[in-house]
N, C-alpha and C positions, 0 to 999 in steps of 0.2 A: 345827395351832396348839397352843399350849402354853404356862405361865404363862412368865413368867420378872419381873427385876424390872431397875429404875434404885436404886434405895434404898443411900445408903452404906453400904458394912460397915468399922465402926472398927477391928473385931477381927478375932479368929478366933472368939470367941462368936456374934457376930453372922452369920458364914458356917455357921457351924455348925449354927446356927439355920435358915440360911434351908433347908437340909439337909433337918432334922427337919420344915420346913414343906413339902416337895416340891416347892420354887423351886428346881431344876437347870439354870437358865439366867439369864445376870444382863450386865446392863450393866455397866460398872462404870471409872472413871478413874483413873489413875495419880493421887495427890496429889502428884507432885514438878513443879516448873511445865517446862512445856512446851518449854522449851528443853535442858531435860536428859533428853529422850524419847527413847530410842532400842531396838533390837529384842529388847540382854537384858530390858531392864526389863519390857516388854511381856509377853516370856516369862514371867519370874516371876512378873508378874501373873497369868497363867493359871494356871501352877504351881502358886498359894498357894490357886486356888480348887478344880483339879485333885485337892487333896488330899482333900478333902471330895465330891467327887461331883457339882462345878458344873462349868458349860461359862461361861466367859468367852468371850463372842459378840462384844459392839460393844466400846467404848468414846466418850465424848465430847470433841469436839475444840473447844479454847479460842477460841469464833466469839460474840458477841453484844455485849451491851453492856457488860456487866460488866469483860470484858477490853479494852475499846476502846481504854483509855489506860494500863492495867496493863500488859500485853504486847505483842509486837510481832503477836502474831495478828490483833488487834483492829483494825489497818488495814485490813486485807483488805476492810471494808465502808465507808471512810471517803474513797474517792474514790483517784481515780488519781498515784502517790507512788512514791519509790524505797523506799521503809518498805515500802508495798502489796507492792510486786517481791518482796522479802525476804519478807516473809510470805508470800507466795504459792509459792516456793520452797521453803518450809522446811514447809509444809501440804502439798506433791506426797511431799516426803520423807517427809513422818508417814504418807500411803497407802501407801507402799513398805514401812515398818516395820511397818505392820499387818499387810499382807498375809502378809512372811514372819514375823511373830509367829501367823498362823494366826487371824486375826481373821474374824468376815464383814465387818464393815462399821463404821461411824464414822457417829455421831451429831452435829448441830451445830442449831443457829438462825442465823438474819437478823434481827435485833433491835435494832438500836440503842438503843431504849430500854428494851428487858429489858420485865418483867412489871411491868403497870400493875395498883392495886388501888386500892380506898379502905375507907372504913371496913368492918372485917369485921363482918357481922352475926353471929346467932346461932342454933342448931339445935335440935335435940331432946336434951332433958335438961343442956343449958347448952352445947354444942357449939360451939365457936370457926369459923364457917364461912367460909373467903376470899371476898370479895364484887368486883364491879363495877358502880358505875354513871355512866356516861359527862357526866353533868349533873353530878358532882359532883368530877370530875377538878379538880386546880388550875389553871387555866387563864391564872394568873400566871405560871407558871413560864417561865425563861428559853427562848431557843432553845438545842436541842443546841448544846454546846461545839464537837463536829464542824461543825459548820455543818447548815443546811437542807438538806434533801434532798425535794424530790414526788416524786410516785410516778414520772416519767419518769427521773429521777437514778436512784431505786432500783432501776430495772430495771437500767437501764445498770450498776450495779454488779454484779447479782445473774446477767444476762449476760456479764460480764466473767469470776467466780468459775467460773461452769459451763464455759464454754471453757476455762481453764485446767485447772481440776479432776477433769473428769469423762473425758477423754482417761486420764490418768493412774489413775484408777479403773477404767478398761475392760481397760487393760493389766494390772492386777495385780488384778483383781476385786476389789475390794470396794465393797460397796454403800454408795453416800451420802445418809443419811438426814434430809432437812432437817425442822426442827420447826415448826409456827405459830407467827408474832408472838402472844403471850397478854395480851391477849384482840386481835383484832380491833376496830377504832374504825368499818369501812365503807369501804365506795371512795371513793379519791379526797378525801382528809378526811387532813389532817394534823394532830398534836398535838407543840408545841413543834418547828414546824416539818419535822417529820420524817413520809412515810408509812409503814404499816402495811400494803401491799398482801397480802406472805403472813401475815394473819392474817384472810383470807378465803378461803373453797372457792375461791371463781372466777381469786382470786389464784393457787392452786394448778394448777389448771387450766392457764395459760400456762404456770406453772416448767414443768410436764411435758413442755410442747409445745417449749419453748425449747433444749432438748436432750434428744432423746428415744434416749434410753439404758436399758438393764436395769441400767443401774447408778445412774440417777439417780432418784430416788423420796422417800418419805416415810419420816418416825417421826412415824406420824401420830396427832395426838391427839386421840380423838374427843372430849373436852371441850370443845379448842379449837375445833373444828369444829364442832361443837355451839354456843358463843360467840358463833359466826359466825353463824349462822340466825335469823331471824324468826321458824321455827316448828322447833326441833329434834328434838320430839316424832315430826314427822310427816317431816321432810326428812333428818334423818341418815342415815335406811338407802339413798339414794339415793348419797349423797354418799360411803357408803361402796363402792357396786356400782362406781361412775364410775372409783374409784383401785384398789379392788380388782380389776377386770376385767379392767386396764389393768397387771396386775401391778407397781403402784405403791407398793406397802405396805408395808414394810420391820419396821416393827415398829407396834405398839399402846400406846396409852396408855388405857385403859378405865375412866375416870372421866364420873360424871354428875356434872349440874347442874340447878338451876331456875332457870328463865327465860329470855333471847332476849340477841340484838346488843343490846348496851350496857347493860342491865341482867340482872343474874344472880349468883346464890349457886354456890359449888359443895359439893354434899354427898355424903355417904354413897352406895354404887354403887345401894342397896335405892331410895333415898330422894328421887332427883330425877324428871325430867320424860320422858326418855329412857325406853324399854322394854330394861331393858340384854340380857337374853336374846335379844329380837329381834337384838338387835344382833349379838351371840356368831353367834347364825344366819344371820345377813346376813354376816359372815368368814368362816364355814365354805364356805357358797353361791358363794362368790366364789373359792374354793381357796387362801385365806390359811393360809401355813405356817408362822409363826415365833411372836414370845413377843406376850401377851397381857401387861402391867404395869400396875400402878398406878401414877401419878403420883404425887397426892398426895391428900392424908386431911384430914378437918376434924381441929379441934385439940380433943383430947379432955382429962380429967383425968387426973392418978395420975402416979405413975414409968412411965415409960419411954413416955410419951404415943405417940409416934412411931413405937414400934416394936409396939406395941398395935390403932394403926389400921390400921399395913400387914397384920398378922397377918390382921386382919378381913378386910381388901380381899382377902388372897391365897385368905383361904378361901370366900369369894364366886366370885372367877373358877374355882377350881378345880371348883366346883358348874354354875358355868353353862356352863363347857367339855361337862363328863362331860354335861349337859341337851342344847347342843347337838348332841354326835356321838351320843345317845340313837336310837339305832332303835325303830320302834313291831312 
């Protein structure tokens, strides 16, 4: 295992940077939209990180809710359509492009309604920290434009995705790494009509079973998964063994938090409730090989806020790596 990151880079400063910081593996997306995706571009992607000393690994493919009604991607989870057809044709093609761009794999969500929050509280020394708590959601709000979907609709879609997609992924290997709904709301429990089943472990559980492939797995975040638990403190490192053993892992997202399902802050990696080094040992334990990333950071002060916390976060992992593979 090994750091690597999701974090944009605008520049060539910015890669340069991640360079200087020992992040030699990186996520990273084309910003031109999705219809003009093809295998030079890809290329050059790699290219431009190539120059500097990075491996351009994954990329993320235009799946949640953000794009539902922007692109033609964004059908794919919006029920069965000649739109759907199209996008789903045109998502086999983008695995064919990755593969011979030399990619491992492609990153996505199931999300219809993207990342729920409410009011952010606040951390240590004025810290802006993302919050959740489920009593204080709007519960006015309309039903998805999409229509309603329960969780029996969602599967049927998320069934429907995997049989097309993951065929097409085994041919040309690359691994499909699905993300958690963030935060998890619980089973069987809709908001604006809509479920959230992958934004629970147990949700997780069935995706694996529902086509069980070396190519079908996670980008799993143990934040979110964390989210998901009553007691995260005590239950993450389980939850890790279960996908871990099962060579289900694809990549890491290694951010803590304080607190449980439905209520919880997310902070600093030192700072929340999670034992993050067990953690680091509990992937090692498991034979996880790929990148270790941070997500995301509370919102700190000063110029370049952003790029200030990931700094931090990268220099955390990079400690609790070199700790876990420590021989005594």
């Amino acid at each position: 295992m090994y750091i690597g990151t999701q974090t944009h880079c605008r520049n060539e400063t910015d890669i340069e940077r991640l360079a200087q910081l020992g992040v030699l593996n990186v996520d990273q997306t084309p910003v031109e939209p999705w219809s003009e995706w093809n295998v030079d571009l890809l290329k050059s992607l790699r290219d431009r990180f190539d120059r500097y000393g990075i491996n351009l690994e994954m990329i993320h493919i235009p799946l949640g809710s953000a794009n539902a009604f922007e692109n033609e991607a964004g059908a794919i989870f919006l029920g069965a359509s000649s739109a759907r057809d199209r996008a789903m044709d045109r998502m086999c093609e983008t695995v064919r492009m990755a593969s011979l761009a030399g990619l491992r794999g492609l990153n996505y969500n199931i999300t219809l309604l993207g990342h729920l929050r409410t009011e952010s509280r606040y951390g240590r020394g004025g810290a802006r920290l993302s919050s959740f708590e489920y009593d204080k959601l709007n519960k006015s709000e309309p039903v998805f434009k999409g229509g309603p979907a329960d969780e029996d609709e969602m599967w049927e879609r998320i069934d429907h995705w995997l049989k097309c997609i993951i065929p097409v992924a085994e041919e040309y290997k690359i691994q499909m790494a699905c993300h958690p709904s963030d935060p998890g709301i619980g089973s069987n429990r809709t908001y604006r009509g809509v479920a959230r089943p992958l934004g629970m472990a147990e949700g997780f559980k069935k995706f694996i079973d529902l086509y069980d492939s070396p190519y079908n797995g996670l980008n799993f975040c143990q934040g979110c998964m964390s989210e998901s638990l009553e007691k995260p403190s005590t239950e993450i490192f389980d939850v890790i063994r279960y996908f871990g053993t099962r060579g289900k892992i694809f990549n890491v997202h290694f951010r803590n938090i304080k607190g449980h399902l439905n209520n919880f802050v997310e902070g600093f990696p030192d700072e929340g409730d999670v034992n993050m080094l067990k953690a680091m040992r509990t992937y090692k334990e498991v034979g996880y090989k790929y990148m270790i990333m941070p997500d995301h950071v509370p919102g700190i002060s000063g110029p370049e806020a952003g790029q200030v916390g990931f700094a931090y976060a990268y220099g955390y992992i990079h400690a609790a790596i070199q700790a876990a593979n420590q021989v005594d």
